[in-house]
LUMTOR-824258 format. One record per atom (N, C-alpha, C): residue number from 0; residue in three letters; atom name; x, y, z. Coordinates in nm, 2 decimals, padded with zeros to 4 digits. Layout:
REM residues N
[r NUM,ala,CA,[X,Y,Z]];
...
END
This chain:
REM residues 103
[r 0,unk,N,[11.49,16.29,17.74]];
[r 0,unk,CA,[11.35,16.25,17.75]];
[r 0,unk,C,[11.32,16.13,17.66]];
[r 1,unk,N,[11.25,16.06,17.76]];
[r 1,unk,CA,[11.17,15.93,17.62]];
[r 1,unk,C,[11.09,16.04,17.57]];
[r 2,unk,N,[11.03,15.90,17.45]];
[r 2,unk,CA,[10.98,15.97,17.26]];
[r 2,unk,C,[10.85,15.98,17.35]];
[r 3,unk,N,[10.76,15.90,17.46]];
[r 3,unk,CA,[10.68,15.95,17.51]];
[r 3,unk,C,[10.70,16.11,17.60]];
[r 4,unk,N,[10.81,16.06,17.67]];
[r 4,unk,CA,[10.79,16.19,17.76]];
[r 4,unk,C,[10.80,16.35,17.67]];
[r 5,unk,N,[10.86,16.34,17.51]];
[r 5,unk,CA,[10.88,16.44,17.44]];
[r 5,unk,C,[10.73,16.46,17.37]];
[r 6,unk,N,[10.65,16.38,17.36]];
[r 6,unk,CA,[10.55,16.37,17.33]];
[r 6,unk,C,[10.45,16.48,17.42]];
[r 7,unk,N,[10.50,16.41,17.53]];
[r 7,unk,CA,[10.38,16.48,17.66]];
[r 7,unk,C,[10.44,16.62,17.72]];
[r 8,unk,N,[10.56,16.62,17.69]];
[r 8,unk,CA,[10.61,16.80,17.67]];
[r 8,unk,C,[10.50,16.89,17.60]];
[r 9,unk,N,[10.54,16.83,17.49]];
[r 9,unk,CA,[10.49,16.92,17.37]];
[r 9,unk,C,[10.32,16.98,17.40]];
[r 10,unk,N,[10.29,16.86,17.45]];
[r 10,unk,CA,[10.09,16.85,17.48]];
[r 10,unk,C,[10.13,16.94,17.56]];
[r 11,unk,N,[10.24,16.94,17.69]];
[r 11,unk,CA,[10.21,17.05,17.79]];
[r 11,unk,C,[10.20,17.17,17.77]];
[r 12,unk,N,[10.31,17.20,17.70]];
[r 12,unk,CA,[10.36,17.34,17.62]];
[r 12,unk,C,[10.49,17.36,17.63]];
[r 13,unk,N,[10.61,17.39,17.54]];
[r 13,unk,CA,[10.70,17.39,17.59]];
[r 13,unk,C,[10.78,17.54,17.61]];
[r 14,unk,N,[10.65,17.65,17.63]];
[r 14,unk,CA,[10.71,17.80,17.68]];
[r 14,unk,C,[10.70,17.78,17.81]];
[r 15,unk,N,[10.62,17.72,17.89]];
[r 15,unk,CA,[10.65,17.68,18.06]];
[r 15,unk,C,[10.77,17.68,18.10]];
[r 16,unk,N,[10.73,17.69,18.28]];
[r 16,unk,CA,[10.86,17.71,18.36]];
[r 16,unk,C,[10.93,17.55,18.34]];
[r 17,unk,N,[11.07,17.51,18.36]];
[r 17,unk,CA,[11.09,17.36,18.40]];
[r 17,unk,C,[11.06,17.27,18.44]];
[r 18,unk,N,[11.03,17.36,18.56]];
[r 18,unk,CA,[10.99,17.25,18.71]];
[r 18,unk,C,[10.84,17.29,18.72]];
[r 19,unk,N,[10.77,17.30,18.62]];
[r 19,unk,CA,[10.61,17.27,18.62]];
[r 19,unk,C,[10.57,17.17,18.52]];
[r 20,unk,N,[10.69,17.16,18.41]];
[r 20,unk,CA,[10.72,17.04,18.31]];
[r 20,unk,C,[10.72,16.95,18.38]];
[r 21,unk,N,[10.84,16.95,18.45]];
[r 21,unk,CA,[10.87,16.81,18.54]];
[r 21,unk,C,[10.82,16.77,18.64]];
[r 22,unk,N,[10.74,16.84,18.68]];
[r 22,unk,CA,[10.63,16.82,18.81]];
[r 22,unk,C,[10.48,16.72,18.73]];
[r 23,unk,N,[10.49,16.80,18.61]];
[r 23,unk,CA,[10.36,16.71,18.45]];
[r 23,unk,C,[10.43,16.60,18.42]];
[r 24,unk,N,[10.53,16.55,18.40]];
[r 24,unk,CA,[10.58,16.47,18.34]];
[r 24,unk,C,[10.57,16.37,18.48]];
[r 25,unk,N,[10.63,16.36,18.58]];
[r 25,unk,CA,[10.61,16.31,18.68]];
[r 25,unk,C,[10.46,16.27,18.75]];
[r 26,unk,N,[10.42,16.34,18.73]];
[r 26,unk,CA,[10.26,16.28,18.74]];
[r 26,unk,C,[10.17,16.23,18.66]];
[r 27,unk,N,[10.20,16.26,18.52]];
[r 27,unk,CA,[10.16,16.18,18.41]];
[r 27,unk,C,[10.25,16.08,18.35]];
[r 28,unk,N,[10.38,16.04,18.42]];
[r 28,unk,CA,[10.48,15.90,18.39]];
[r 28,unk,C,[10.37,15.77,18.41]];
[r 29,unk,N,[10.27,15.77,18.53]];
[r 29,unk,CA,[10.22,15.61,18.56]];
[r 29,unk,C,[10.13,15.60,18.49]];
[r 30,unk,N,[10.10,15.50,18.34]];
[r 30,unk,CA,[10.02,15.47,18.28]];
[r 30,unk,C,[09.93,15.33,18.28]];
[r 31,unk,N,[09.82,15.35,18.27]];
[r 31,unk,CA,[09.73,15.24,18.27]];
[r 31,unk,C,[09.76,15.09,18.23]];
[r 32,unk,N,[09.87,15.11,18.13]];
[r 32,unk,CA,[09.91,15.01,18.10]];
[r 32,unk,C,[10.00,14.91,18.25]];
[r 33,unk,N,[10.05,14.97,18.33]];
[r 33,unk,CA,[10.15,14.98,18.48]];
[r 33,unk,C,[10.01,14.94,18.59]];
[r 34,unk,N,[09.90,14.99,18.53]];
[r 34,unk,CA,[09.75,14.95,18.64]];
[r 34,unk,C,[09.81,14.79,18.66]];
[r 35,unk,N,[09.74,14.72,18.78]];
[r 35,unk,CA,[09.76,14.60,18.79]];
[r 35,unk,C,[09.65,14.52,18.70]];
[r 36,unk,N,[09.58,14.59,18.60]];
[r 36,unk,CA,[09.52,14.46,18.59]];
[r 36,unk,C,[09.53,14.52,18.43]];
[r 37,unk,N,[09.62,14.60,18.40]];
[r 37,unk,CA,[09.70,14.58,18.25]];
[r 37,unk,C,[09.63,14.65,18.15]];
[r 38,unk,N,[09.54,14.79,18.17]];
[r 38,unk,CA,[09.39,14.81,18.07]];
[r 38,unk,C,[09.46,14.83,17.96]];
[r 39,unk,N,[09.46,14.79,17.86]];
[r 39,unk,CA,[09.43,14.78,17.71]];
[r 39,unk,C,[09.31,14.79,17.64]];
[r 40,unk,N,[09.27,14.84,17.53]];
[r 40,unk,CA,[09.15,14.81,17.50]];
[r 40,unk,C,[09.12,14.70,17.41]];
[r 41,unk,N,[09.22,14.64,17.37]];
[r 41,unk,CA,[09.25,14.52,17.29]];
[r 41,unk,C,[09.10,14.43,17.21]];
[r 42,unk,N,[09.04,14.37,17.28]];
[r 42,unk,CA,[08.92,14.33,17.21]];
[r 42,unk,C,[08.82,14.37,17.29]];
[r 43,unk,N,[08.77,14.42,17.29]];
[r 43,unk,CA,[08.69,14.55,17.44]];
[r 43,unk,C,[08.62,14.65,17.33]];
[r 44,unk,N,[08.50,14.65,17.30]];
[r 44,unk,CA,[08.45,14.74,17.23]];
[r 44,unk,C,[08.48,14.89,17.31]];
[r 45,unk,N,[08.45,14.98,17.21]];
[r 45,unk,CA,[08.48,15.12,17.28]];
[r 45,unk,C,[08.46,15.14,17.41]];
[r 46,unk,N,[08.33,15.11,17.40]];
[r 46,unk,CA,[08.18,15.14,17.54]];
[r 46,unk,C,[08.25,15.05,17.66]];
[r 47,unk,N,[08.28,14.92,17.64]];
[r 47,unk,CA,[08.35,14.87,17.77]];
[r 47,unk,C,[08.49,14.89,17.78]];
[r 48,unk,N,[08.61,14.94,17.68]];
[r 48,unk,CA,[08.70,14.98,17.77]];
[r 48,unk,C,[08.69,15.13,17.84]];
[r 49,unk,N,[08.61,15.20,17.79]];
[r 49,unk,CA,[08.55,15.34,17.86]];
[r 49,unk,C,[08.53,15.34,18.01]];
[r 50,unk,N,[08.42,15.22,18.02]];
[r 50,unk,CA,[08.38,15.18,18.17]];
[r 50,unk,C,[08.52,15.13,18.24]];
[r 51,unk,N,[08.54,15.05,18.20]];
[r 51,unk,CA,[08.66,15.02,18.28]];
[r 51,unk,C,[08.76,15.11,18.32]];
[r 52,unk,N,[08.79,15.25,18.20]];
[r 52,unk,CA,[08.87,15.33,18.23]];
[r 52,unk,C,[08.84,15.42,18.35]];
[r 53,unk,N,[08.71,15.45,18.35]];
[r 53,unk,CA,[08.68,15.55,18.43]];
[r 53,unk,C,[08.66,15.42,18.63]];
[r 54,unk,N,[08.65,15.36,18.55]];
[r 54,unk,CA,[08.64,15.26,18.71]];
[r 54,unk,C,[08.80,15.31,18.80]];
[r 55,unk,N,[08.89,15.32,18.67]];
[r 55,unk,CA,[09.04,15.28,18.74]];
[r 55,unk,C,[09.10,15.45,18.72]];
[r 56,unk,N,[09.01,15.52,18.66]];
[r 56,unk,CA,[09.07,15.68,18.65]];
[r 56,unk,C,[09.16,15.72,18.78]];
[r 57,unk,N,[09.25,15.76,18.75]];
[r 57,unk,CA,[09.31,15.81,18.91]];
[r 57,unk,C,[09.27,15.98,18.88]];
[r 58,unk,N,[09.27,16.01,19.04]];
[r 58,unk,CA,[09.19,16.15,19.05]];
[r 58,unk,C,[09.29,16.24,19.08]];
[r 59,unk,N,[09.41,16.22,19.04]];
[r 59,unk,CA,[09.51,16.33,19.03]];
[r 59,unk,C,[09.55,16.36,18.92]];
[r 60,unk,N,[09.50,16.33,18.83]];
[r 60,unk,CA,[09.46,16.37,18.71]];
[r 60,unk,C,[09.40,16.46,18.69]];
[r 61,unk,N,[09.42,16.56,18.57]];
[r 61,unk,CA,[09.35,16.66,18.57]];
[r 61,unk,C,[09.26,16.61,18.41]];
[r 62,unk,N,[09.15,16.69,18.38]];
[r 62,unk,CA,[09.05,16.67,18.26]];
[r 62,unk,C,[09.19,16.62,18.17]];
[r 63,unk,N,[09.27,16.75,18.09]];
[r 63,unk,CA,[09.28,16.67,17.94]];
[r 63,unk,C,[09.42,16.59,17.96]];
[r 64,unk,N,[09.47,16.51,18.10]];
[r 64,unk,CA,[09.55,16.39,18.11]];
[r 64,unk,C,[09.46,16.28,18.07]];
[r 65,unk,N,[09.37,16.31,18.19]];
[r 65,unk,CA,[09.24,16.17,18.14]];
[r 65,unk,C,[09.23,16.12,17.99]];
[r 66,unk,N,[09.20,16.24,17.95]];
[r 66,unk,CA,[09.17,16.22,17.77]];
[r 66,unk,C,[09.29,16.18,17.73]];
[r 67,unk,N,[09.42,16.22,17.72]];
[r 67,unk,CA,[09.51,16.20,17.66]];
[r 67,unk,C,[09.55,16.04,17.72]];
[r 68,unk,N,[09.53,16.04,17.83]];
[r 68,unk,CA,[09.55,15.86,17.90]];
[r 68,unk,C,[09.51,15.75,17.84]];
[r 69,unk,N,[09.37,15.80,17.79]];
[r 69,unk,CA,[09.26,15.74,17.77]];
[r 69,unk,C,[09.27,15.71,17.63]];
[r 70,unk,N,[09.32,15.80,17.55]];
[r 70,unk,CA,[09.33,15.83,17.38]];
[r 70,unk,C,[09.43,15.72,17.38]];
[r 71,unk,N,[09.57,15.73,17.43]];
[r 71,unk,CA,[09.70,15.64,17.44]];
[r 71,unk,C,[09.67,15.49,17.42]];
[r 72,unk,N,[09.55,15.50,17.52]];
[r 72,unk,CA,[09.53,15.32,17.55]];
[r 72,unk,C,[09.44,15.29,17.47]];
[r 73,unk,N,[09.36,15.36,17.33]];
[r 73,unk,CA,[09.27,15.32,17.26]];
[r 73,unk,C,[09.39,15.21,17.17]];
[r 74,unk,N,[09.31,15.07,17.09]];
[r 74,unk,CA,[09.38,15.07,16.97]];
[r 74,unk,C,[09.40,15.16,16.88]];
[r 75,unk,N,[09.50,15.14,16.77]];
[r 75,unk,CA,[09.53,15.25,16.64]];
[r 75,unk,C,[09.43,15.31,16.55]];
[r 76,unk,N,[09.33,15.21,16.52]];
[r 76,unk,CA,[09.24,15.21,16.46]];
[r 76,unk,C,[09.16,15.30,16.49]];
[r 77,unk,N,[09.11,15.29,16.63]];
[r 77,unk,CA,[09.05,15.41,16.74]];
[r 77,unk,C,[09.14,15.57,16.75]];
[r 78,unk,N,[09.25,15.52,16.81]];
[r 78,unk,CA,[09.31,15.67,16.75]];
[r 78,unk,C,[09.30,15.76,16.62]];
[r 79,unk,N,[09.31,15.70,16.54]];
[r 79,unk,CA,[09.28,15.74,16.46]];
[r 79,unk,C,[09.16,15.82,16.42]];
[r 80,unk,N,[09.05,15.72,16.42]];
[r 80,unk,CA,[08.90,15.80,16.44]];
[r 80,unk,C,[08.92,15.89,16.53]];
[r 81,unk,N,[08.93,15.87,16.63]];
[r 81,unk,CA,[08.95,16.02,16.75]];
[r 81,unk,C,[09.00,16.12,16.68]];
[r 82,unk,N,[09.12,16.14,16.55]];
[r 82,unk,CA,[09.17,16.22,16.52]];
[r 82,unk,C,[09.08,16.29,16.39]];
[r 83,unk,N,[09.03,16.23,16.35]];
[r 83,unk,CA,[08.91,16.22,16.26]];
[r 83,unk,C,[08.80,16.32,16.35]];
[r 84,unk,N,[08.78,16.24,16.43]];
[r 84,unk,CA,[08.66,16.33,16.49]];
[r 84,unk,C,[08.71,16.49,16.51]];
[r 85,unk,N,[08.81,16.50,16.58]];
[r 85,unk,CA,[08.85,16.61,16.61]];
[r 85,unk,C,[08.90,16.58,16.78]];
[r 86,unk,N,[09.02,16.63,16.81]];
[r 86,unk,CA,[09.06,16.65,16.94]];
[r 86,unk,C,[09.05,16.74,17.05]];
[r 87,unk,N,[08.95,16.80,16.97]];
[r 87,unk,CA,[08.95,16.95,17.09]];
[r 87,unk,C,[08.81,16.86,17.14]];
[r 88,unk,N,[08.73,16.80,17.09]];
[r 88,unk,CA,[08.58,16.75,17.16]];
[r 88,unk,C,[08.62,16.67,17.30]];
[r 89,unk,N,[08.57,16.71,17.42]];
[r 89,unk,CA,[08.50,16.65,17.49]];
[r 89,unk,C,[08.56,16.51,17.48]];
[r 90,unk,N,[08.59,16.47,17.59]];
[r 90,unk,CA,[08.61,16.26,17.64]];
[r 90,unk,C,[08.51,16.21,17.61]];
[r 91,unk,N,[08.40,16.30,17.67]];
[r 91,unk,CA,[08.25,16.19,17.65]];
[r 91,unk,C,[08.20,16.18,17.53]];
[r 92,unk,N,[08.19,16.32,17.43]];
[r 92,unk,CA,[08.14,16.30,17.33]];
[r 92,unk,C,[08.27,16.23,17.19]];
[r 93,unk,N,[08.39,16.20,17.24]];
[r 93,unk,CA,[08.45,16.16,17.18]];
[r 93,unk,C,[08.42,15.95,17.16]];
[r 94,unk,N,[08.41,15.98,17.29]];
[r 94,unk,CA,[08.36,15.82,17.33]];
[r 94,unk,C,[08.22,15.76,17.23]];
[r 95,unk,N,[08.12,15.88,17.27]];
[r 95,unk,CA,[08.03,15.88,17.27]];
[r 95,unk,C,[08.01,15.86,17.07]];
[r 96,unk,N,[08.09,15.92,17.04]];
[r 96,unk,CA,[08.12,15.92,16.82]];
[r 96,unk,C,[08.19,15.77,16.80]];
[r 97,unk,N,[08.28,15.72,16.87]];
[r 97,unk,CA,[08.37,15.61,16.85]];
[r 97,unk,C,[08.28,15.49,16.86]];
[r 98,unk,N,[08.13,15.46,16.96]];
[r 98,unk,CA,[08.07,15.40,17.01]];
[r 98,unk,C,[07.96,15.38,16.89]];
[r 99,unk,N,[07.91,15.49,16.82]];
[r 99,unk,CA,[07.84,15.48,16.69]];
[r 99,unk,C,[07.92,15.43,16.55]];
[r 100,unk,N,[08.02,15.48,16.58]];
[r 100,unk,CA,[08.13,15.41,16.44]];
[r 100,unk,C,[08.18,15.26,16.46]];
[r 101,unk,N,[08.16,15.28,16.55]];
[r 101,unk,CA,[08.18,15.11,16.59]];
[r 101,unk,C,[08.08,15.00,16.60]];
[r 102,unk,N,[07.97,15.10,16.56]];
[r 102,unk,CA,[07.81,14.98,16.54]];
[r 102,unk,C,[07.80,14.96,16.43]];
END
């Protein structure tokens, strides 16, 4: 496994069946970054790479891929606060803390 895909094991759980792993892994392999129009959050305040994310969300996603999708493609700096805030909260209200710390 890539250092990502060992990554997104671990988020899954690694007492699961195999082929429910690799059925997760396979559906969470295509990242935003592979989107055709490259989302990064790069100089994009929180609030507008949010918008944009949720514009290009794919809907076979389930809730905490989104978040973890979404977390991936913040910069470091942002990660970090997210970690700070706490990871069990909510996409929106995580967005929603990052957006105030960022004013």
């Amino acid at each position: 496994l890539s250092f990502s895909n060992k990554k997104d094991a671990i988020r899954f759980g690694t007492e699961r069946p195999f082929d429910e792993l690799v059925k997760y892994l396979d559906n969470s392999f295509y990242s935003l970054r592979e989107h055709p129009w490259g989302l990064e959050q790069g100089n994009n305040s929180v609030e507008d790479f949010y918008k944009k994310y949720e514009y290009i969300k794919l809907s076979r996603w389930d809730e905490s891929q989104n978040k973890n999708q979404f977390i991936c493609e913040l910069s470091f700096a942002n990660q970090f606060k997210i970690r700070l805030c706490g990871l069990d909260l909510p996409l929106d209200e995580l967005v929603d803390r990052l957006v105030k710390l960022e004013a």
